[in-house]
C-alpha positions as CSV (number, residue, x, y, z in Angstrom):
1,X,94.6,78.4,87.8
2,X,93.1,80.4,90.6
3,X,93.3,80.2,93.9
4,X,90.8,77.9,95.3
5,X,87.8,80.5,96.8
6,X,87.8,80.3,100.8
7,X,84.6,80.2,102.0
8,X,83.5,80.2,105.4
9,X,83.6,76.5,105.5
10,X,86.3,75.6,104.0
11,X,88.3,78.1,106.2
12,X,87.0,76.4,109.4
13,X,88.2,73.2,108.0
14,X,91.6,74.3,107.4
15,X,92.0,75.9,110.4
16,X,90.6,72.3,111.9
17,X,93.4,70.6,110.6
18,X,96.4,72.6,110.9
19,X,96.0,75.2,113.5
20,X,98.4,74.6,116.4
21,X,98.0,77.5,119.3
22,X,99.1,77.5,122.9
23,X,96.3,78.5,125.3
24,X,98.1,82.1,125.7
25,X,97.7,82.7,121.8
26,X,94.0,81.8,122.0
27,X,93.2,83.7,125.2
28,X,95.0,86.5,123.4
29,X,93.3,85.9,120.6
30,X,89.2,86.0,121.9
31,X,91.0,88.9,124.0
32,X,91.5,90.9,120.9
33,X,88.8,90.1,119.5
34,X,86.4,92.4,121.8
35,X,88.1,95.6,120.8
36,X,87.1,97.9,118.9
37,X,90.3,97.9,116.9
38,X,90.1,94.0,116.3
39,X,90.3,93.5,112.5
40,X,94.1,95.0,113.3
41,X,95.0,91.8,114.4
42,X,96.2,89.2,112.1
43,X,94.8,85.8,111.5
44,X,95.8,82.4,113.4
45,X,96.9,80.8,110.4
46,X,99.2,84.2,109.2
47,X,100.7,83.7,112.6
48,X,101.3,79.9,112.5
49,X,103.1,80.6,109.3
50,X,105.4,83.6,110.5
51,X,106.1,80.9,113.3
52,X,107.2,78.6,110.7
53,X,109.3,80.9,109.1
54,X,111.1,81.9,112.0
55,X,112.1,78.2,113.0
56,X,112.7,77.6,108.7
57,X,114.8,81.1,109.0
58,X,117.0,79.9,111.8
59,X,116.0,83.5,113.2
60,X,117.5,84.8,115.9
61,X,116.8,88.5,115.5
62,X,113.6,89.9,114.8
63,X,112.2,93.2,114.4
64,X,108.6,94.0,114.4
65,X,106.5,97.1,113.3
66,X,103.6,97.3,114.7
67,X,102.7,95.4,117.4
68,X,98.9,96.2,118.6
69,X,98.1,93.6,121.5
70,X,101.0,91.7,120.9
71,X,99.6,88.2,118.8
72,X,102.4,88.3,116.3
73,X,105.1,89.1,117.9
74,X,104.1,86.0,120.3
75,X,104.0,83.7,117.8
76,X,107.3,84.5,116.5
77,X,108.8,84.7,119.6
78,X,107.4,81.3,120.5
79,X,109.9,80.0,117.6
80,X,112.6,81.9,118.5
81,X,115.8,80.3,120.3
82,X,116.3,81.3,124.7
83,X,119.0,83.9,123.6
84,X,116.8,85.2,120.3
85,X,115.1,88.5,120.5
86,X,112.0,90.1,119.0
87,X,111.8,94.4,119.0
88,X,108.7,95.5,119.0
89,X,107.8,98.9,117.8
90,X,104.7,100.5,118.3
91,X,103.5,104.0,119.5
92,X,100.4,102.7,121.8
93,X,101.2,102.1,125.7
94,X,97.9,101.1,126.3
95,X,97.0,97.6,123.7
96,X,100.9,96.9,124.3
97,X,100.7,96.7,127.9
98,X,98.2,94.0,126.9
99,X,100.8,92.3,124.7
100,X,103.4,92.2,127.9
101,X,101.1,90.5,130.0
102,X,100.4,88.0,127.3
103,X,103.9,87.6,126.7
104,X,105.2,87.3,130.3
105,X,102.3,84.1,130.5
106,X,103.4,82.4,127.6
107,X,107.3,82.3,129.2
108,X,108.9,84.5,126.3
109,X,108.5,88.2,127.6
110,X,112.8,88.1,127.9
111,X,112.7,87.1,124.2
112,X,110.7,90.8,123.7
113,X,111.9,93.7,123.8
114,X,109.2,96.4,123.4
115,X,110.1,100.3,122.0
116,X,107.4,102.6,122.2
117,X,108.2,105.6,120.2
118,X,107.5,106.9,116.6
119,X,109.2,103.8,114.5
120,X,111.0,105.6,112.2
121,X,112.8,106.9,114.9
122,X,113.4,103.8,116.6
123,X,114.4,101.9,113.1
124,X,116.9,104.9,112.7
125,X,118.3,104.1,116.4
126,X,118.7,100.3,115.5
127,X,120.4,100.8,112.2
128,X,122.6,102.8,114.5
129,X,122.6,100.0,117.5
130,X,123.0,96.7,115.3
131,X,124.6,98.2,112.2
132,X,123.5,97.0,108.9
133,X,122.9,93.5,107.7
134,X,122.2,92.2,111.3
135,X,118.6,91.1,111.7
136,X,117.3,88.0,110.4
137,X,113.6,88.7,110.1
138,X,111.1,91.4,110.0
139,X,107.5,92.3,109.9
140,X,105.8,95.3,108.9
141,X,102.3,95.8,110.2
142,X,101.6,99.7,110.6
143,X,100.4,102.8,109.6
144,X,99.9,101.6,105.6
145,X,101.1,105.7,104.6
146,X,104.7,104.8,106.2
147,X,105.5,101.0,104.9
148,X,107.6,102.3,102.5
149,X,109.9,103.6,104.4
150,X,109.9,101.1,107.2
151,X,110.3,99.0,104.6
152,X,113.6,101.0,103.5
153,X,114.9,101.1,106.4
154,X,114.7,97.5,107.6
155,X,116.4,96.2,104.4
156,X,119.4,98.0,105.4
157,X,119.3,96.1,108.6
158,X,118.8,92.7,106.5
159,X,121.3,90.3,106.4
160,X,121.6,88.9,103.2
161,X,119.0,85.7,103.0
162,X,116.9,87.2,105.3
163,X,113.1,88.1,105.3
164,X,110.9,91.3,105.4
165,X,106.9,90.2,106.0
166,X,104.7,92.9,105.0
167,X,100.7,92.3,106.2
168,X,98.1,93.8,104.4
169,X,99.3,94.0,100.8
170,X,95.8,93.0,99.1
171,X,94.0,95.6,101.3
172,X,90.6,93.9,101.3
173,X,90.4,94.5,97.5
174,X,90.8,97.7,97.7
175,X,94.2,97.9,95.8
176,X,92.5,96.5,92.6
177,X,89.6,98.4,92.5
178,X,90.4,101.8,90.4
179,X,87.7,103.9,92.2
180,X,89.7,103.4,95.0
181,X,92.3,106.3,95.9
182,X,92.6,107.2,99.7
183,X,95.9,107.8,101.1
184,X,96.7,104.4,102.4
185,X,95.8,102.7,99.1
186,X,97.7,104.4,97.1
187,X,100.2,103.7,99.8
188,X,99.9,100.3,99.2
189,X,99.8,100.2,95.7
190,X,103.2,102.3,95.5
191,X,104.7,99.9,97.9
192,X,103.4,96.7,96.3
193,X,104.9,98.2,92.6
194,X,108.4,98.7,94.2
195,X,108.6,95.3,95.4
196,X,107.5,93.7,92.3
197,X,110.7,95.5,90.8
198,X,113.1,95.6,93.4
199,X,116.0,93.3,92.4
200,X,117.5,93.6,95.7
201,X,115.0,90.7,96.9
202,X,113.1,87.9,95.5
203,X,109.0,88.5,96.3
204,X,106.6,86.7,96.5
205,X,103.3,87.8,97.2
206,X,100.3,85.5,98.6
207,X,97.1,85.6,99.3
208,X,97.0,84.8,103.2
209,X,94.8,87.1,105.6
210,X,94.8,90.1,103.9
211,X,97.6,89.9,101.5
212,X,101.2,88.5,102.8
213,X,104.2,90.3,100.6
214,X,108.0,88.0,101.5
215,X,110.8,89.8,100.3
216,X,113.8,87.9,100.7
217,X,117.2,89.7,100.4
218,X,119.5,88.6,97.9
């Protein structure tokens, strides 16, 4: 069986009876929603359920890539413990100083700690910082050409049991259509193949915003 088609409807009724955002994520939210970059921000009900997992998790060390004006990385840090703590990693000083202001209303900018800086870089600086096998949770939402290797590198700093998010795996359709072959579907596509037959983590792939991928690190 299928999944069940979301129309516009039925979306508005699920989001009726289950979404539960503090006035800072919905501020934030119609916020984000005026720019011109706005489909880069992820869905309500994507960021209720990286909430959820971070409470599930027990996380208490999260690293983000990607961080655009800052929605995601509030609603995990909104789960996370007083002495947790969220990186953020982005490259834009302008949509992120958005994100701190945010964060310092909802009460959790001490729980963030944003890195500007190519990520790659700043992954490589971590592995170095934390060692390997240290973070509990990541999430990858980025330039689509480099997932892979963020991807690489923030498996390393997996502990065992712990959880890599990776946001836009379905790629609006894109990644099924065959006509399709710009750089960052074919990105996507590579990426989505080598996490289908990693055995160092246990997938699973839904269909939530614009494709949710959850390995899990054995």
């Amino acid at each position: 069986m299928k999944a069940i088609q979301l129309t516009e409807t039925l979306y508005d009724y699920l989001i009726d009876v289950s979404l539960r955002e503090t006035d800072v994520q919905r501020r934030l939210r119609a916020y984000t929603s005026t720019l011109e970059r706005a489909r880069m921000q992820i869905a309500p009900e994507q960021g209720q359920f990286m909430q959820w997992l971070v409470r599930l998790a027990g996380a208490r060390r999260i690293v983000e890539v990607g961080t655009f004006t800052g929605y995601s990385a509030l609603a995990m840090a909104l789960a996370l413990p007083p002495d947790g703590r969220l990186i953020a990693c982005d490259i834009d000083p302008v949509h992120t100083a958005t994100a701190q202001q945010y964060w310092q209303e909802a009460g959790v900018a001490d729980r963030i700690e944003l890195r500007l800086g190519p990520a790659l870089d700043t992954l490589d600086g971590l592995i170095t910082e934390f060692g390997r096998n240290k973070i509990d949770l990541a999430f990858i939402d980025a330039d689509k050409t480099a997932h892979l290797f963020y991807y690489e590198r923030l498996l390393e700093m997996l502990r065992p049991g712990g959880v890599i998010l990776i946001d836009n795996t379905l790629w609006g359709g894109s990644v099924a259509d065959p006509a399709a072959h710009d750089a960052d579907t074919l990105a996507i596509r590579g990426l989505n193949l080598l996490l289908r037959d990693d055995d160092r983590i246990d997938l699973a792939h839904l269909p939530v915003g614009d494709g949710l991928a959850l390995a899990l690190k054995r």
